[in-house]
C-alpha positions in Angstrom: 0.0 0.0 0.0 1.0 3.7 -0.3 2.4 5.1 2.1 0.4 8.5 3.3 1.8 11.0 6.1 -1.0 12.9 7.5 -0.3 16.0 9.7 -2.0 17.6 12.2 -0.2 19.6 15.5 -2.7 21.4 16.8 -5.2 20.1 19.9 -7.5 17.0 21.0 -10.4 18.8 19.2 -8.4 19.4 15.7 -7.0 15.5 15.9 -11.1 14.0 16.9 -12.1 15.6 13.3 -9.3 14.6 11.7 -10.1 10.4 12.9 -12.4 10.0 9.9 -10.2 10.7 7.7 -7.2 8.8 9.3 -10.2 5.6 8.7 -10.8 6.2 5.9 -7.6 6.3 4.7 -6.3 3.2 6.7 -8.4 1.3 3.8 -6.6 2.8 1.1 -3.0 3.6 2.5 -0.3 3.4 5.0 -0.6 5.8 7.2 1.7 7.7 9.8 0.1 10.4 11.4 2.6 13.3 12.7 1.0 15.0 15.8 1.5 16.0 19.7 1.9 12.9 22.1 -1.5 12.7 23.0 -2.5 11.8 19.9 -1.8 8.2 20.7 -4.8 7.5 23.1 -7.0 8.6 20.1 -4.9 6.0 17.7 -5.2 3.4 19.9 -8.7 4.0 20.2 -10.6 4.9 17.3 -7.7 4.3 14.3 -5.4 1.5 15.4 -4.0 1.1 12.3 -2.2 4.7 11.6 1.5 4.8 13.0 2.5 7.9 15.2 5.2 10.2 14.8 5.0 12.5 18.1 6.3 16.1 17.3 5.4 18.7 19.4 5.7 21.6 16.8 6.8 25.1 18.8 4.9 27.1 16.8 1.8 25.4 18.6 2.6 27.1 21.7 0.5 29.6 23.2 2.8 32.0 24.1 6.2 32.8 22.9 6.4 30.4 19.6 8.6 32.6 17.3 11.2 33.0 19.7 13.4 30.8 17.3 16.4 31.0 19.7 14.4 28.6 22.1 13.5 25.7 19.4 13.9 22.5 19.9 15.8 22.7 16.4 18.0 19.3 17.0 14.0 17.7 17.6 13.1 18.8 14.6 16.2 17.3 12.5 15.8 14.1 13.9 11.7 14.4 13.1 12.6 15.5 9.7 14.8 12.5 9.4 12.8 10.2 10.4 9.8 11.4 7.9 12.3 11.3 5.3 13.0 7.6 5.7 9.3 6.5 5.1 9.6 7.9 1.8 6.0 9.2 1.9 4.0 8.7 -1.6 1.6 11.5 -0.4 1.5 13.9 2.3 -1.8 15.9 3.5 -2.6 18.7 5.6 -5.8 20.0 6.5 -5.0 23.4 7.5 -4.1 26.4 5.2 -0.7 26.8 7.1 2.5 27.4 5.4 4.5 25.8 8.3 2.8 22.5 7.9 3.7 22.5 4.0 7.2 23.2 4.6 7.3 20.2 6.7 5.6 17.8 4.4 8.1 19.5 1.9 11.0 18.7 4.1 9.7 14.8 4.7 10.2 14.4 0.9 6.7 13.5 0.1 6.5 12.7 -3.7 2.7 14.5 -3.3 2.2 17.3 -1.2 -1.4 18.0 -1.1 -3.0 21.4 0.7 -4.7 24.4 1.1 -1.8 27.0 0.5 -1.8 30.3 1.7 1.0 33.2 2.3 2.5 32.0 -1.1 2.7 28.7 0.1 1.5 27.0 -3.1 5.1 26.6 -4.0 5.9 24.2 -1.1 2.9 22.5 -2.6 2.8 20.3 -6.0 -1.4 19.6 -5.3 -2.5 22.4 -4.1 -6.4 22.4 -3.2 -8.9 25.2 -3.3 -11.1 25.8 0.2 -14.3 23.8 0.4 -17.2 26.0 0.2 -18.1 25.2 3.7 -16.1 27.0 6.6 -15.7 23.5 8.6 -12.6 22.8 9.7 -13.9 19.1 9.2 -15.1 20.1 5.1 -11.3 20.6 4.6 -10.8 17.0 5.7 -13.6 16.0 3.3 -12.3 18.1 0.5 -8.7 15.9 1.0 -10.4 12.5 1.4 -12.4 13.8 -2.3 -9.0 15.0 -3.7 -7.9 11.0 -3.4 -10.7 9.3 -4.8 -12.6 8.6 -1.1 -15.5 9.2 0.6 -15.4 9.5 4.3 -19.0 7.8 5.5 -21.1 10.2 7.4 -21.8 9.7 11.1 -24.6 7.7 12.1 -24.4 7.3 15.9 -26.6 4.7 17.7 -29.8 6.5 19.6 -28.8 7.0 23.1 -31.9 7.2 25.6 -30.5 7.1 28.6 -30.4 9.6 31.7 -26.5 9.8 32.1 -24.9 13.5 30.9 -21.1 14.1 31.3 -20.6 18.2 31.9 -16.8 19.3 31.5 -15.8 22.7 32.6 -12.1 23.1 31.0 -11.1 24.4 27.6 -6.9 25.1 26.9 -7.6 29.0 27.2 -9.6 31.4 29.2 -11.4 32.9 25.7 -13.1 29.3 25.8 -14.1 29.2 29.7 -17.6 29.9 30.4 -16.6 28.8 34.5 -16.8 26.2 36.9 -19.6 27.8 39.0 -21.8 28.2 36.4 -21.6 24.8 34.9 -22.0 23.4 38.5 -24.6 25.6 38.4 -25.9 23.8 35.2 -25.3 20.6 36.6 -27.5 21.2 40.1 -30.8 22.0 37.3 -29.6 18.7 35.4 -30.0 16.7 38.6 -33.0 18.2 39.4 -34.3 17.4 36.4 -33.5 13.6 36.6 -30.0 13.7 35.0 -27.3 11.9 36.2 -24.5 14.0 36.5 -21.0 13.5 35.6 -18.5 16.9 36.6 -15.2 16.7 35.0 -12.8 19.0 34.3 -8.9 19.2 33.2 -7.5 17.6 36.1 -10.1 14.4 35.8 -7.5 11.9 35.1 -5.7 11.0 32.3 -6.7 10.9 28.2 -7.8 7.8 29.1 -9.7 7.8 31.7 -11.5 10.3 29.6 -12.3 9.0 26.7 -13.9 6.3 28.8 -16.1 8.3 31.0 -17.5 10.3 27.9 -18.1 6.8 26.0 -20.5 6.6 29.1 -22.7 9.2 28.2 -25.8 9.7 26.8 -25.0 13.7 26.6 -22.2 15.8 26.6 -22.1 19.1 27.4 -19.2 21.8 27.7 -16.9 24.5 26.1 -15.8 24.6 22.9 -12.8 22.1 22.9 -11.2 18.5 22.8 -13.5 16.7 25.2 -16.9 17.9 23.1 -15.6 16.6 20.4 -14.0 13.4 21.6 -17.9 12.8 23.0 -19.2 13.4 19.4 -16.5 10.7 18.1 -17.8 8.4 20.3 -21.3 9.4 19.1 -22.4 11.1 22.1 -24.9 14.1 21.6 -23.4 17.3 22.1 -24.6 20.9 23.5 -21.2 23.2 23.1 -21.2 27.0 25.2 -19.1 28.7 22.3 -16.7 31.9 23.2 -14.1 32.8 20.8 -14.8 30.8 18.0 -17.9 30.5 15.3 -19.9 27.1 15.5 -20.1 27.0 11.8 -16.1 26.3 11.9 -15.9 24.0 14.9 -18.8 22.6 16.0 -18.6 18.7 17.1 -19.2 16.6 14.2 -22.9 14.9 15.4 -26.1 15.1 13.8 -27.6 16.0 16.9 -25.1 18.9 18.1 -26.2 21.9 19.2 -25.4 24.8 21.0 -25.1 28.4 22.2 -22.8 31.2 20.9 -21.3 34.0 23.0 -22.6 37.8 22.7 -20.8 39.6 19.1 -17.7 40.7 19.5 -15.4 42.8 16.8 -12.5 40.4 17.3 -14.3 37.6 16.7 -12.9 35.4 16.1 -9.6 36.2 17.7 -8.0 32.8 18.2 -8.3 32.7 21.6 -6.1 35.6 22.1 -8.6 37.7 23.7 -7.9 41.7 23.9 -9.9 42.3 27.2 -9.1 41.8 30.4 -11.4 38.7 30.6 -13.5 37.0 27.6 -16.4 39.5 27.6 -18.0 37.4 24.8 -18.5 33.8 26.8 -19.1 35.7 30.6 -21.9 37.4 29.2 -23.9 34.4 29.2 -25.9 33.5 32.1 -26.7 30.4 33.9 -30.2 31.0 32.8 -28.9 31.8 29.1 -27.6 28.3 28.7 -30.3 26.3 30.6 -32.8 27.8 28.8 -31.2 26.8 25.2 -29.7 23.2 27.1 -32.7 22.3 28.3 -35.0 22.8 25.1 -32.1 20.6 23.3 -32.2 17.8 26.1 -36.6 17.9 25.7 
């Protein structure tokens, strides 16, 4: 079979809507995914097939990620080295990001196939327009189209039970709604007959996770990796959105819904927010989201 390097160094979220395509491809291809560490729960889980090459890309970093004097630069060799070795048939990136096409361009890849940007097309020998659709998952689509596939749509089993999973962390503070008001959230949900599951980012490992939200009947939460590892495992999800636009990230479900934060001017900013706190997701109150939540769960 080919062999296919597929790269994606961003978060939990971005690597849950790129595990489609790594099945779909897995039927046509060798794969070797390159992405952070903690992409390998998610292999072993839901794409056992596709080979990991951990890189954690500096430029991924929050804070601080062009100070080049600080790169892990002898990391990256060997990285580059290794890619080089599999001599890749094909290399794909979802993102319009001129950093991942100069990798793919360093690995060798006989195809480089992308979505350039910032003149990046030369780095690129298949370069791909952007899918109509804003989706970060369309892009993903548009690639799997590109090489003659179809990625099957979801079709979760119904889940009827009582049992909702609420997780209050998100990587930055533009994404928080808070803790209070999602135990808030969670004191109606009992009321109401729901079982109640409160997690948050220090509620074990990847893991341990990905195994509680398999035991769900509902997910709700921010807008990041645990909402969309729930929709993965075809839970039903209800996402409080701050500093990003549901029509670009919203959890891949049929039955995901939702609430977006009051307008901003920035928005979206990319989680770099320019106010002293995320005006956009603290404007919404408890009553806000339980009104919206609990018309969704009825």
């Amino acid at each position: 079979m080919p062999r296919l390097l597929v790269t994606e160094l961003w978060g939990l979220g971005d690597l849950a809507l790129a595990v489609p395509f790594l099945r779909t491809a897995s039927a046509h291809a060798k794969v070797t995914l390159l992405a952070k560490p903690h992409a390998a729960p998610l292999l072993a889980r839901f794409a056992l097939g596709v080979a990991l090459v951990p890189f954690v890309a500096p430029w991924t970093a929050f804070r601080g990620k062009y100070r080049l004097h600080a790169w892990p630069w002898r990391a990256l060799a060997r990285t580059v080295r290794t890619l080089r070795a599999k001599r890749f048939a094909t290399a794909v990136s979802a993102r319009a990001d001129p950093r991942d096409h100069a990798l793919m361009f360093a690995a060798g890849a006989t195809r480089r196939m992308g979505f350039p940007r910032a003149g990046s097309q030369v780095l690129l020998n298949a370069p791909l327009p952007r899918p109509a659709s804003p989706h970060r998952f369309a892009c993903w689509q548009a690639l799997a189209s590109a090489l003659g596939w179809t990625i099957p749509p979801a079709a979760p089993a119904p889940r009827n039970g009582r049992r909702i999973v609420c997780h209050t962390g998100a990587a930055q503070p533009a994404r928080q709604w808070g803790r209070e008001r999602f135990e808030a959230i969670s004191r109606r949900l009992h009321d109401a007959g729901w079982q109640v599951t409160l997690l948050d980012e220090r509620s074990g490992n990847l893991e341990a996770l990905i195994d509680t939200l398999a035991t769900a009947d509902r997910f709700v939460g921010n807008d990041s990796g645990p909402g969309h590892l729930a929709a993965l495992l075809g839970v039903p999800t209800f996402t409080v959105f701050g500093s990003q636009l549901p029509e670009v990230f919203s959890p891949v479900h049929p039955q995901a819904a939702g609430i977006e934060s009051a307008p901003c001017p920035y928005k979206p900013c990319n989680d770099y927010c320019r106010f002293a706190e995320p005006n956009c997701i603290r404007s919404l109150t408890v009553d806000d989201v339980w009104s919206r939540l609990a018309s969704w769960l009825a």
